[in-house]
Each structure stands twice: as C-alpha cells, then as structure tokens.
N, CA, C and O atoms as a Tripos MOL2 file, in Angstrom:
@<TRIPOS>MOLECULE
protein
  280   279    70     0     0
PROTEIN
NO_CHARGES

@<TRIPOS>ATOM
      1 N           1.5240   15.5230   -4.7170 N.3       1 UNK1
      2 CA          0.7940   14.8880   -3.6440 C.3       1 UNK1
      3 C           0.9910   15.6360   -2.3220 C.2       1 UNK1
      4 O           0.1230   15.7860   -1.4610 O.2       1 UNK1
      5 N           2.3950   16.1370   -2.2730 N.am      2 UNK2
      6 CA          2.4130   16.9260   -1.0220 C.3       2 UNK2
      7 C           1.6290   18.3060   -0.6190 C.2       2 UNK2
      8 O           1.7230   18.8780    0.4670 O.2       2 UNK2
      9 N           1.0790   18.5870   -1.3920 N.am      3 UNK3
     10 CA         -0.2280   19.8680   -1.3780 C.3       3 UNK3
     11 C          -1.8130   19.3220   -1.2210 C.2       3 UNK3
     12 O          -2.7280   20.1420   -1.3000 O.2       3 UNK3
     13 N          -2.0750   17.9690   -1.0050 N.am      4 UNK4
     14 CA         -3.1100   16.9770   -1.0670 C.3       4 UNK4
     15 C          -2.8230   16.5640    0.3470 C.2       4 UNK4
     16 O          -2.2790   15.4770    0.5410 O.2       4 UNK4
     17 N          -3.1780   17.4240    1.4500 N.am      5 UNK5
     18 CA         -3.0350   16.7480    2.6210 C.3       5 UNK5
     19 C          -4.2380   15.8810    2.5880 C.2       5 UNK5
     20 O          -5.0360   16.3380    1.7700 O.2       5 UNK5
     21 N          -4.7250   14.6760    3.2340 N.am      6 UNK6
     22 CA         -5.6840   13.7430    3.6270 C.3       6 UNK6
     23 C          -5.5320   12.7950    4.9250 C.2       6 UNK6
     24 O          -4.5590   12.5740    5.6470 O.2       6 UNK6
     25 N          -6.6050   12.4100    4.9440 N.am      7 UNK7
     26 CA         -6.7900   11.4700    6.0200 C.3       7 UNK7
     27 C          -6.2810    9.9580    5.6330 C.2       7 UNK7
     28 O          -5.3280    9.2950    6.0430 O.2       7 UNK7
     29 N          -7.4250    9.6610    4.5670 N.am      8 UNK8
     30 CA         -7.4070    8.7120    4.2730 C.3       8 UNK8
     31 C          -7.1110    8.7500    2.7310 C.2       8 UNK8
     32 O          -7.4720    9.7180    2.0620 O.2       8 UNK8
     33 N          -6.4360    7.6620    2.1650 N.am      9 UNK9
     34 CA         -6.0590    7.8480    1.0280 C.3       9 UNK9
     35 C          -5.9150    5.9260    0.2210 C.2       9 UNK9
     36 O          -5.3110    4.9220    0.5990 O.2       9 UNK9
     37 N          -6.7540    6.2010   -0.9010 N.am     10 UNK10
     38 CA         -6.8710    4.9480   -1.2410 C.3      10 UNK10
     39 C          -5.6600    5.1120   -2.6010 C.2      10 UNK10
     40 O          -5.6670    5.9730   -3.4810 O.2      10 UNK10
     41 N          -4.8960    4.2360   -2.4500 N.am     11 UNK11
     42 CA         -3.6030    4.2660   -3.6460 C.3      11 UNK11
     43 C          -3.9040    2.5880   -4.5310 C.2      11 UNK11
     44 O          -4.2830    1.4560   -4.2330 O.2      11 UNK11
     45 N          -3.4850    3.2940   -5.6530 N.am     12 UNK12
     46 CA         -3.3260    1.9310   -6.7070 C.3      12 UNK12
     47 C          -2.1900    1.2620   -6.4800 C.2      12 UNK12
     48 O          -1.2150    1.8430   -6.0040 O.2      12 UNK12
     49 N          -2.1710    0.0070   -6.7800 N.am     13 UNK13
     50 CA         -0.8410   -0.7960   -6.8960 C.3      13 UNK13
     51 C          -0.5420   -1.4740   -8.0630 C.2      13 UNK13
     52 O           0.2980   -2.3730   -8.1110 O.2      13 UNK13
     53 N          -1.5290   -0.8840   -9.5000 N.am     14 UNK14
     54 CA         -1.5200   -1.5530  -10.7620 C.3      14 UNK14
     55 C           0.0650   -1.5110  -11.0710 C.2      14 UNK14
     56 O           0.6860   -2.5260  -11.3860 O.2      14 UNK14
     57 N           0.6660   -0.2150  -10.9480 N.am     15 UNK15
     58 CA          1.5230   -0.1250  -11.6050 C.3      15 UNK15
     59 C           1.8100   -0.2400  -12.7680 C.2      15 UNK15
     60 O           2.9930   -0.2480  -13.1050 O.2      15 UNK15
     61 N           0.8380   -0.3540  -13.6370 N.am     16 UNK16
     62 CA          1.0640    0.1450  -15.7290 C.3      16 UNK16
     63 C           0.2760    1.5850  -15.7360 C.2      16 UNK16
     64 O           0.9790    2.5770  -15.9280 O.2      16 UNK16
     65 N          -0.8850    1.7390  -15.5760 N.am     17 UNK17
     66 CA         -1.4310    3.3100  -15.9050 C.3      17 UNK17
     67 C          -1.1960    4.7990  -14.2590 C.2      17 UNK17
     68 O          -1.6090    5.9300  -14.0060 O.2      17 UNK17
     69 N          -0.3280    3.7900  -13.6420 N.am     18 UNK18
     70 CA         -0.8530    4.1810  -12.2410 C.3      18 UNK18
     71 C           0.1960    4.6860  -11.2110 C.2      18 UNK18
     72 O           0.1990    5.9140  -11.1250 O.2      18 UNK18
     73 N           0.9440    4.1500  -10.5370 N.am     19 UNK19
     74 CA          2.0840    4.2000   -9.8340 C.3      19 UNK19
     75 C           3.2340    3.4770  -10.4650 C.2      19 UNK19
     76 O           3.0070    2.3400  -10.8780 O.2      19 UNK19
     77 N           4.3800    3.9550  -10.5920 N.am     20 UNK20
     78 CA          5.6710    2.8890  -11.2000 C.3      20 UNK20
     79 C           5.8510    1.9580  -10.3670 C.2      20 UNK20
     80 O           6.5270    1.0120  -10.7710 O.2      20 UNK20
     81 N           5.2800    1.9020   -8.8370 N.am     21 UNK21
     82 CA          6.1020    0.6250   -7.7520 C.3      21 UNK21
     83 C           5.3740    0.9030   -6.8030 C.2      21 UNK21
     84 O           4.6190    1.8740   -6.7510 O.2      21 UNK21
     85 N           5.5520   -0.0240   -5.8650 N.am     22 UNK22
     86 CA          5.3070    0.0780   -4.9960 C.3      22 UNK22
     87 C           5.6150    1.0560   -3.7840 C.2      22 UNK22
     88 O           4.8640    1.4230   -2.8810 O.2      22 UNK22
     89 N           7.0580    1.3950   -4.0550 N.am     23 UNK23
     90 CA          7.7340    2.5020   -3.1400 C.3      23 UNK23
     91 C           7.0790    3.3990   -3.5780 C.2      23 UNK23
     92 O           6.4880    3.8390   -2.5920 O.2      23 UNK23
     93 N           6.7020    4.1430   -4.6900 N.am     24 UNK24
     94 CA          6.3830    5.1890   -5.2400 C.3      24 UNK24
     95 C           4.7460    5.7640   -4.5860 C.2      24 UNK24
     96 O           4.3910    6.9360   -4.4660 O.2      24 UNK24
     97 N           4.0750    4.7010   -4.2900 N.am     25 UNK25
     98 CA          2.5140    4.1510   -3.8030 C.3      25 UNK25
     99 C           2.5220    4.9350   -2.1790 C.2      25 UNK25
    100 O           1.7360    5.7330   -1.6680 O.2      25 UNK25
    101 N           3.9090    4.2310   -1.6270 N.am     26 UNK26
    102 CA          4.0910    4.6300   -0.5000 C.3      26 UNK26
    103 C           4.1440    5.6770   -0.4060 C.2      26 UNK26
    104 O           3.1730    6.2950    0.0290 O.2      26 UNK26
    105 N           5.7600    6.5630   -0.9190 N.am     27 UNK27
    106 CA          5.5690    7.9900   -0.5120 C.3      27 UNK27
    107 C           4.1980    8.7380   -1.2180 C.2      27 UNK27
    108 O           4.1170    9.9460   -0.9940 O.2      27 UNK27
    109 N           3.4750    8.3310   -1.7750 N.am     28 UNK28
    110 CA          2.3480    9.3890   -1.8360 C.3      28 UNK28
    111 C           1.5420    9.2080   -0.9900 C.2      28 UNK28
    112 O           0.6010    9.9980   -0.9140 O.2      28 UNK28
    113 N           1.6400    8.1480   -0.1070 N.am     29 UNK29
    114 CA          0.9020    7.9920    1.3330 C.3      29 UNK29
    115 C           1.4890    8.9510    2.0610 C.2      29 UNK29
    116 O           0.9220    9.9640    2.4700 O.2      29 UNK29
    117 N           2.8350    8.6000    2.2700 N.am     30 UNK30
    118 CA          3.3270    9.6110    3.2920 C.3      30 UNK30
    119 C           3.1020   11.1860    3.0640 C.2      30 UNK30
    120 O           2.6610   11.9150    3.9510 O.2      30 UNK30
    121 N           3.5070   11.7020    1.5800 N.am     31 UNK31
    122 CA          3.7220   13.3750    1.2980 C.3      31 UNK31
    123 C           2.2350   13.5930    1.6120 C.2      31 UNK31
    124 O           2.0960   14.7790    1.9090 O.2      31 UNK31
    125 N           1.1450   12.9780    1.6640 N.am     32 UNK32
    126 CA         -0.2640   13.4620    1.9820 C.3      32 UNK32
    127 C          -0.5580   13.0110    3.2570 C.2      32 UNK32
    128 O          -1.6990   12.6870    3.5850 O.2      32 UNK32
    129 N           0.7070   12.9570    4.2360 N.am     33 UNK33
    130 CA          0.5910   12.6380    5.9040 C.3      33 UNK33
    131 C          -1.0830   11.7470    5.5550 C.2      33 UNK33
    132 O          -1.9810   12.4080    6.0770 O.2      33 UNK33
    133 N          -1.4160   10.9830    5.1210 N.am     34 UNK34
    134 CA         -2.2570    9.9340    5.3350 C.3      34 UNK34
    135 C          -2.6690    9.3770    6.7850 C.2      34 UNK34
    136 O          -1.7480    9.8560    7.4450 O.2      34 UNK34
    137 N          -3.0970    8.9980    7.2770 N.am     35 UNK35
    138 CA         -3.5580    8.4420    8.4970 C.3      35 UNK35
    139 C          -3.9010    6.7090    8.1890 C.2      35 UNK35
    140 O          -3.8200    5.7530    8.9600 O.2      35 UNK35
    141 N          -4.2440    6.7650    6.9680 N.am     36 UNK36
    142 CA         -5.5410    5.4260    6.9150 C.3      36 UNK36
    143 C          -5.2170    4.8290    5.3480 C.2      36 UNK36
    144 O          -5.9610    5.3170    4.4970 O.2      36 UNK36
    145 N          -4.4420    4.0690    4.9560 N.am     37 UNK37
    146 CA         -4.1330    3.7220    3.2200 C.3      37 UNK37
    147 C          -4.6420    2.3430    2.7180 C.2      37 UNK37
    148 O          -4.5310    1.2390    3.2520 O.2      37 UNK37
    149 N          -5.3520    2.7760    1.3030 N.am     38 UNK38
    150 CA         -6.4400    1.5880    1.3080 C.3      38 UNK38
    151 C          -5.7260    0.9030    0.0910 C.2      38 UNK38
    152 O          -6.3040    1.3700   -0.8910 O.2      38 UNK38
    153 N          -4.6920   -0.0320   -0.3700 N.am     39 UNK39
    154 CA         -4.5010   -0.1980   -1.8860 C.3      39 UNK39
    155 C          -5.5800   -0.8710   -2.2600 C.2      39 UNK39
    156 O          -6.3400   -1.5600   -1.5790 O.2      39 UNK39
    157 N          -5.5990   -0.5000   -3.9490 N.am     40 UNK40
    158 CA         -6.6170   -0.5980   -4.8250 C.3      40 UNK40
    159 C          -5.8680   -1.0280   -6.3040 C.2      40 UNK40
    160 O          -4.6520   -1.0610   -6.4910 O.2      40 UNK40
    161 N          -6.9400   -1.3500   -7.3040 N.am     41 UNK41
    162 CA         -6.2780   -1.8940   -8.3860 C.3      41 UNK41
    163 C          -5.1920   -2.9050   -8.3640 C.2      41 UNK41
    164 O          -4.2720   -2.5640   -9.1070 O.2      41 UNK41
    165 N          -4.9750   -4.1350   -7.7080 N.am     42 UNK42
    166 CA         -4.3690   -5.0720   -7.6620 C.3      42 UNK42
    167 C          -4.8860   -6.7770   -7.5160 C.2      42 UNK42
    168 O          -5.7350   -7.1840   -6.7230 O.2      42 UNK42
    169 N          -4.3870   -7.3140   -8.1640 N.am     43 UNK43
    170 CA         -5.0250   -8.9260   -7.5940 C.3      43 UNK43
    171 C          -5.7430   -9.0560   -9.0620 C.2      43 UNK43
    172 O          -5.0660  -10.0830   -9.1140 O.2      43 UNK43
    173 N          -6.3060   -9.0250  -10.0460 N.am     44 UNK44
    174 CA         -6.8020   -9.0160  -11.2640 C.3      44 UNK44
    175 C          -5.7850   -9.1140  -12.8900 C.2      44 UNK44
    176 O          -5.5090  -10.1210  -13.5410 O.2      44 UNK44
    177 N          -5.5430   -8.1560  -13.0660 N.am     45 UNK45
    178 CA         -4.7220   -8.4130  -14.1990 C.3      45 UNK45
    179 C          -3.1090   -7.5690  -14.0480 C.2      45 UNK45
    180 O          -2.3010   -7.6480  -14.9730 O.2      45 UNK45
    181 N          -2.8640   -6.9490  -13.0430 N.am     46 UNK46
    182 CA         -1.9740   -6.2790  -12.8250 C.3      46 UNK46
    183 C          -1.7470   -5.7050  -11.1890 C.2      46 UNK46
    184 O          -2.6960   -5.0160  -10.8140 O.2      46 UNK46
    185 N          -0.7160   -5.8720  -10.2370 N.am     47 UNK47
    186 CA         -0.3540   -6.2320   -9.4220 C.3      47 UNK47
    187 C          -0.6790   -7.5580   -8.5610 C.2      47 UNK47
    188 O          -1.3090   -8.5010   -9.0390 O.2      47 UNK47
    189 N          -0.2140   -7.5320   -7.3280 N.am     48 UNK48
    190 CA         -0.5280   -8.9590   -6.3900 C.3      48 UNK48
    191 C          -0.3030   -8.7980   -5.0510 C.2      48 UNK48
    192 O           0.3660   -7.9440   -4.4690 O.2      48 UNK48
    193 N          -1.0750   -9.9120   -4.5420 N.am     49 UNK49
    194 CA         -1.1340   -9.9990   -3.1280 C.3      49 UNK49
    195 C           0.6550   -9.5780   -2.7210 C.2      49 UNK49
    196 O           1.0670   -8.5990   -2.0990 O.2      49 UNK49
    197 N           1.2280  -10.4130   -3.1720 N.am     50 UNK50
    198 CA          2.6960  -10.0400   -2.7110 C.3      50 UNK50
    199 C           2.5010   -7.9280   -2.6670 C.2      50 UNK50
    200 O           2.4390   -7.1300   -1.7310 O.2      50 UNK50
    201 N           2.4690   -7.7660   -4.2010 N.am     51 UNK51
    202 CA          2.5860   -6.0610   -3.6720 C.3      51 UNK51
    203 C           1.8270   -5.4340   -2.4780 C.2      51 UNK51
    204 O           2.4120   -4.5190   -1.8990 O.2      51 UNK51
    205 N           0.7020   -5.7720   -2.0660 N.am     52 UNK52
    206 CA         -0.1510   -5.0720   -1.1930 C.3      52 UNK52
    207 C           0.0030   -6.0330    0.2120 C.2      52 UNK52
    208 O          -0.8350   -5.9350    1.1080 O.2      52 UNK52
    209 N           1.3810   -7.1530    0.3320 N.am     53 UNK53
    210 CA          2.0460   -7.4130    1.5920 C.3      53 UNK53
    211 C           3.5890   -6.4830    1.5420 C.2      53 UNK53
    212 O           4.2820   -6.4350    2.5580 O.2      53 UNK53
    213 N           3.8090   -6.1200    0.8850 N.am     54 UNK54
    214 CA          4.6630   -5.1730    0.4720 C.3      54 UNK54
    215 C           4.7700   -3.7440    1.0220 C.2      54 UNK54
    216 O           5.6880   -3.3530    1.7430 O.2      54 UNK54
    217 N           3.5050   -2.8480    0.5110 N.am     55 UNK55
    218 CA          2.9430   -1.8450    0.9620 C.3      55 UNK55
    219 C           2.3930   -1.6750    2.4830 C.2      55 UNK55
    220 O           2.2590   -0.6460    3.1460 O.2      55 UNK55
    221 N           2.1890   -2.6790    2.7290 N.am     56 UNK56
    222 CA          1.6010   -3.1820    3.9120 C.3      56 UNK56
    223 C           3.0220   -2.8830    4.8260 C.2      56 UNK56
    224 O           3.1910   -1.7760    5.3360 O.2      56 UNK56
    225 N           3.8140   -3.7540    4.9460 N.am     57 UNK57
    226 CA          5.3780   -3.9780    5.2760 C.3      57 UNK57
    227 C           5.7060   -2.2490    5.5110 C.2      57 UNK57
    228 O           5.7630   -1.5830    6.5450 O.2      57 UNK57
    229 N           5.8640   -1.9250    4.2470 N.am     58 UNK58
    230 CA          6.5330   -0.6070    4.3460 C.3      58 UNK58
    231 C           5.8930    0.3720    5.4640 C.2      58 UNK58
    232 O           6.5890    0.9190    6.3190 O.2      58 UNK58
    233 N           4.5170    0.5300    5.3660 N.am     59 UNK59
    234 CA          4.1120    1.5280    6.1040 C.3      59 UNK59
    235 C           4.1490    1.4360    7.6190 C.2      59 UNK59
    236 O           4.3030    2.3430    8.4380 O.2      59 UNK59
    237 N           3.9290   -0.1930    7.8520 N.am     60 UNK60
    238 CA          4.1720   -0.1120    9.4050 C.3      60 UNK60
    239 C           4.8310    1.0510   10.3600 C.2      60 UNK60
    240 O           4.5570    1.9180   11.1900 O.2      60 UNK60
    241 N           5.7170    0.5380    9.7570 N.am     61 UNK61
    242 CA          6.9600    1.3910   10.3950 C.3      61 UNK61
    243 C           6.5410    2.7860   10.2480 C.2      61 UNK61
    244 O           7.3330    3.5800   10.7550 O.2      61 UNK61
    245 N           5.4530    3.3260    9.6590 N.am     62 UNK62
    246 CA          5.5860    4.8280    9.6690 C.3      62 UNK62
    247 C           4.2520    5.1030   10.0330 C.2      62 UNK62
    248 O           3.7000    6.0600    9.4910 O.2      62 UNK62
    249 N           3.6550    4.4380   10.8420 N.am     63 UNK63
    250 CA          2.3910    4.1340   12.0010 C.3      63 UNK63
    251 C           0.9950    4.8380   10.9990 C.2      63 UNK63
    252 O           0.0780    5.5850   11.3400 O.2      63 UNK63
    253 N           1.2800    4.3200    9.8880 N.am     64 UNK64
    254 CA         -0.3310    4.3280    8.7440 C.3      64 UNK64
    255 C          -1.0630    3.3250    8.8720 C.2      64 UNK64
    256 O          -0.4490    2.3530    8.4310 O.2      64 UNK64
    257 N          -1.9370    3.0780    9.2010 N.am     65 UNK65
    258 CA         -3.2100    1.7180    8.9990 C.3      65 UNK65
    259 C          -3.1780    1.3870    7.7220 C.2      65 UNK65
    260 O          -3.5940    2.2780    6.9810 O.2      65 UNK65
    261 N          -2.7520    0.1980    7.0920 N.am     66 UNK66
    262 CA         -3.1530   -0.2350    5.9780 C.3      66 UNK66
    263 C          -4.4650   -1.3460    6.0540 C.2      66 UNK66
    264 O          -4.5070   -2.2510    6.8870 O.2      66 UNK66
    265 N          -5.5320   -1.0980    5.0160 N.am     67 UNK67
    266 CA         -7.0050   -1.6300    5.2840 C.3      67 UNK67
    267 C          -6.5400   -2.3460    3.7430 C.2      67 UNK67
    268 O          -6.0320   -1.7660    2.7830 O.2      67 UNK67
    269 N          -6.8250   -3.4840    3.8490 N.am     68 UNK68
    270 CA         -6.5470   -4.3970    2.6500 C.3      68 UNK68
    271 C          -7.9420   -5.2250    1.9580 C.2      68 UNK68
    272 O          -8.1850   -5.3060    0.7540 O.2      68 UNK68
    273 N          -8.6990   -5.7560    3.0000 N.am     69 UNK69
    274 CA         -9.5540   -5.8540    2.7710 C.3      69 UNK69
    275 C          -9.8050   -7.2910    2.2640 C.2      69 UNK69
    276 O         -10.9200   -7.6150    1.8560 O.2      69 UNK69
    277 N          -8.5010   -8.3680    2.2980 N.am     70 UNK70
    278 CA         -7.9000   -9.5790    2.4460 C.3      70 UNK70
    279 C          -7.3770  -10.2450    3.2260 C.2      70 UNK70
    280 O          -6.9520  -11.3550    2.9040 O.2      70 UNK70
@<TRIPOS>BOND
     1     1     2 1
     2     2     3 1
     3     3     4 2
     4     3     5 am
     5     5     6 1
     6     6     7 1
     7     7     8 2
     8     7     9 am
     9     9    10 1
    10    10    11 1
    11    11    12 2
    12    11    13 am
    13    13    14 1
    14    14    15 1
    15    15    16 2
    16    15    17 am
    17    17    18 1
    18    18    19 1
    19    19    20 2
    20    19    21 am
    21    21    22 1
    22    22    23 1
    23    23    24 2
    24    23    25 am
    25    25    26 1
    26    26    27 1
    27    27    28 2
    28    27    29 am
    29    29    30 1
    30    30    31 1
    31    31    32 2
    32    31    33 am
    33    33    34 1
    34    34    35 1
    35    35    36 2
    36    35    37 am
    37    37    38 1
    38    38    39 1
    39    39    40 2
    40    39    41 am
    41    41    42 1
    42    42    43 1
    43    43    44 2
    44    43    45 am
    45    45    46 1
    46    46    47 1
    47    47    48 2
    48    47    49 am
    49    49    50 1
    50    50    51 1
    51    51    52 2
    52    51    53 am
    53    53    54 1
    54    54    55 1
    55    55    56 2
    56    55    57 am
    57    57    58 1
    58    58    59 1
    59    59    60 2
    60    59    61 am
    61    61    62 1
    62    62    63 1
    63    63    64 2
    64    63    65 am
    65    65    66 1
    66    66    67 1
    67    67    68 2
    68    67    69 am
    69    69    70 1
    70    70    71 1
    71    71    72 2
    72    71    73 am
    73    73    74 1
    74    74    75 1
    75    75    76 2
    76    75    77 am
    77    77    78 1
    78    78    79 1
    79    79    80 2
    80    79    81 am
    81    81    82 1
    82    82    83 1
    83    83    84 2
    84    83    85 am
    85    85    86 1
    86    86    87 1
    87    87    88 2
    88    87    89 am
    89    89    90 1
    90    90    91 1
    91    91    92 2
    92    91    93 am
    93    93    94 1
    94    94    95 1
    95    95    96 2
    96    95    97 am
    97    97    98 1
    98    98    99 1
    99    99   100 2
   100    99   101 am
   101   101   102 1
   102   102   103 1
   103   103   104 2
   104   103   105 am
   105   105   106 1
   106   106   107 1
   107   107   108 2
   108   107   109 am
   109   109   110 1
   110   110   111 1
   111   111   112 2
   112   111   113 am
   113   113   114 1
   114   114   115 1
   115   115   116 2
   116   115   117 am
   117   117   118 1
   118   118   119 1
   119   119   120 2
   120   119   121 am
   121   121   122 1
   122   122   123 1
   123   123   124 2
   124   123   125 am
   125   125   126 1
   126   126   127 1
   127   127   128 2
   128   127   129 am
   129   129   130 1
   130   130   131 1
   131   131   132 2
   132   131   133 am
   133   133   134 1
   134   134   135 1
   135   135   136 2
   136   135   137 am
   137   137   138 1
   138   138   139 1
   139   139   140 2
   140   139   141 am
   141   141   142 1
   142   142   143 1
   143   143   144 2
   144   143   145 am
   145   145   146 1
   146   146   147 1
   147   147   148 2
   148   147   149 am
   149   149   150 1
   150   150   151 1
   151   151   152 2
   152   151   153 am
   153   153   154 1
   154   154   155 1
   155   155   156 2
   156   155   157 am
   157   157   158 1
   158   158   159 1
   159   159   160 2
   160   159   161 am
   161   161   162 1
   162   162   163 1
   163   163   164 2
   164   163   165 am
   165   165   166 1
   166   166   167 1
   167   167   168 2
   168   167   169 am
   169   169   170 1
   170   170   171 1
   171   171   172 2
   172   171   173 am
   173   173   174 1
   174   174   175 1
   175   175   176 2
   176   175   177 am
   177   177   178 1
   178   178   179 1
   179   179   180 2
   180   179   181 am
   181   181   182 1
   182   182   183 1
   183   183   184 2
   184   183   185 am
   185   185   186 1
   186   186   187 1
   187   187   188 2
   188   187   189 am
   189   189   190 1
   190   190   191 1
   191   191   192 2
   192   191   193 am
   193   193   194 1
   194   194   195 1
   195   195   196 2
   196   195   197 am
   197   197   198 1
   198   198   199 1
   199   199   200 2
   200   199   201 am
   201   201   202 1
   202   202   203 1
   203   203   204 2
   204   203   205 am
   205   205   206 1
   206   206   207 1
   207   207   208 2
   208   207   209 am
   209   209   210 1
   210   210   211 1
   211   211   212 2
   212   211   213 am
   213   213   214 1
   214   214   215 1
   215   215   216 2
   216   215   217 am
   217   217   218 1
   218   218   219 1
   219   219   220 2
   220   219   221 am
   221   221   222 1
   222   222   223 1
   223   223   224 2
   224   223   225 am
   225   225   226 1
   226   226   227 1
   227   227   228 2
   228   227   229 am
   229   229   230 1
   230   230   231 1
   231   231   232 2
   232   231   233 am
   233   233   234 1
   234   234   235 1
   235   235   236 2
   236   235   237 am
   237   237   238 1
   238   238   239 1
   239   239   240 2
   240   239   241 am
   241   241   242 1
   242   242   243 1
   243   243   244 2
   244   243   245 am
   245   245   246 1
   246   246   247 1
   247   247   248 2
   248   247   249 am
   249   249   250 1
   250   250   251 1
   251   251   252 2
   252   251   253 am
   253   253   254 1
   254   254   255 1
   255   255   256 2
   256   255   257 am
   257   257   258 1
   258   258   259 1
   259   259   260 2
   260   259   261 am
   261   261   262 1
   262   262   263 1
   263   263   264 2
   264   263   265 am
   265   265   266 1
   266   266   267 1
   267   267   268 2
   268   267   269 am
   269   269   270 1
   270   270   271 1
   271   271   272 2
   272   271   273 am
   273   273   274 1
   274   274   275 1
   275   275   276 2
   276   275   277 am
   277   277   278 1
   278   278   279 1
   279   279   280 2
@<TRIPOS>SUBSTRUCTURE
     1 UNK1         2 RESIDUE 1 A UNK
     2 UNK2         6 RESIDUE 1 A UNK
     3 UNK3        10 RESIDUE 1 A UNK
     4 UNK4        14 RESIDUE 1 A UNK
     5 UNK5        18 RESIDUE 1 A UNK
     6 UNK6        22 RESIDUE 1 A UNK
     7 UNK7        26 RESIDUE 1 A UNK
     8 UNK8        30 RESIDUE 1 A UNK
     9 UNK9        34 RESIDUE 1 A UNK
    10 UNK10       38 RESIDUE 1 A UNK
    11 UNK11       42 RESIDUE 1 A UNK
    12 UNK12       46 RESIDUE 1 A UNK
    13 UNK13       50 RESIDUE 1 A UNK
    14 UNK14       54 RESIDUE 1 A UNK
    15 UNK15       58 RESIDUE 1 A UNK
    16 UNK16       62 RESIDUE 1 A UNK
    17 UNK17       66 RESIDUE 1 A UNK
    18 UNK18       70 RESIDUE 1 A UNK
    19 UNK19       74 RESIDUE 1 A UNK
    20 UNK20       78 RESIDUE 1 A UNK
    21 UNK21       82 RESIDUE 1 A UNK
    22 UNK22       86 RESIDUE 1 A UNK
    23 UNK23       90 RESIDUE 1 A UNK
    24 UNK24       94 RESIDUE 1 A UNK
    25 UNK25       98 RESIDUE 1 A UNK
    26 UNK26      102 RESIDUE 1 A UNK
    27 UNK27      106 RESIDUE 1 A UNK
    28 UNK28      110 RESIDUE 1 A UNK
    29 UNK29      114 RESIDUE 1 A UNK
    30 UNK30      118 RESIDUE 1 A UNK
    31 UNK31      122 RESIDUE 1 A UNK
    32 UNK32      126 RESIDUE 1 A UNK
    33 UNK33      130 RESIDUE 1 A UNK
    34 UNK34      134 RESIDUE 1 A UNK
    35 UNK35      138 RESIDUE 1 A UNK
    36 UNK36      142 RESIDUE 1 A UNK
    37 UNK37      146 RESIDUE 1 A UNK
    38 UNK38      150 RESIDUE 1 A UNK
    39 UNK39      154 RESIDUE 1 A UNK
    40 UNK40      158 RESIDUE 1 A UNK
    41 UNK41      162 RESIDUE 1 A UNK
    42 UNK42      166 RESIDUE 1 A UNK
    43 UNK43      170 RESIDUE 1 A UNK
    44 UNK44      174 RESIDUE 1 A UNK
    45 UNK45      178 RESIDUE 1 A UNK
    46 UNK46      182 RESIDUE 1 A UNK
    47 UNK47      186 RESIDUE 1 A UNK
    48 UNK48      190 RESIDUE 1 A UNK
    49 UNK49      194 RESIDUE 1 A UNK
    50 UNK50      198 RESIDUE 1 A UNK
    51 UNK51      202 RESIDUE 1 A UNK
    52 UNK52      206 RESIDUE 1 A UNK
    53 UNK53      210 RESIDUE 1 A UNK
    54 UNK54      214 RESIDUE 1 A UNK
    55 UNK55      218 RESIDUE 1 A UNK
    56 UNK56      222 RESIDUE 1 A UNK
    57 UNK57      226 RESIDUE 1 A UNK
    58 UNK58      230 RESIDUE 1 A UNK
    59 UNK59      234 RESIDUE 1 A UNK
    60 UNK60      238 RESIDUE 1 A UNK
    61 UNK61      242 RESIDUE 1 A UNK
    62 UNK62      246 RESIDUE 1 A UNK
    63 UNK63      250 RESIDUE 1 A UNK
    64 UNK64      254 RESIDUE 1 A UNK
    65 UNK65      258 RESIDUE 1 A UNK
    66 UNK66      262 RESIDUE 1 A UNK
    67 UNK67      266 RESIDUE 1 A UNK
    68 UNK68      270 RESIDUE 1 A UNK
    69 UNK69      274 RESIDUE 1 A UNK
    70 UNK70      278 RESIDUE 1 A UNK
C-alpha cells in the first residue's frame, strides 16, 4: 500500500475476504498518506457500525476525513 500514494481511499471493513481488523484498514489509510477514507463493505453480513465508529476514532487523530455515509 505504501507505493499506492492517493487522495482518497475507500477501505473495506468486512474483515473475512478483506482486511484482518480494523487497525490493519487504518494503516493502509495512512501508508497511502490518504487525505479522505471512505469504509466500505460493512453493516450487512460482515462488519458493523461499531467497526466504522472505530475506524472513524482512530483516524481522527491523524487529521484523515472519514466519510461514512451514516
């Protein structure tokens, strides 16, 4: 991911085919200096609102816009 610089970057939060965690979601926000992080794949049959208040949480602190869309 760190050779994938971007702006914006939409990450999964399934976590079975996708990311192992949530932390994991994160740093691939960060290693692609992201600006703008959209999670995706959650709320249906695999992750949850809790994870994408989670992701949310984490990035603050590292001045990324998270767009949730909830």
């Amino acid at each position: 991911m760190k050779e994938v610089p971007c702006e914006i970057i939409l990450v999964p939060l399934g976590q079975k085919y996708t990311m192992n965690s949530v932390e994991e979601a994160v740093e691939a926000v960060l290693d692609t200096k992201a600006m703008v992080a959209i999670p995706i794949h959650y709320g249906l049959y695999e992750g949850s609102a809790d994870d994408s208040r989670k992701f949310t949480e984490l990035l603050q602190t590292k001045h990324v816009t998270v767009l949730t869309g909830k």
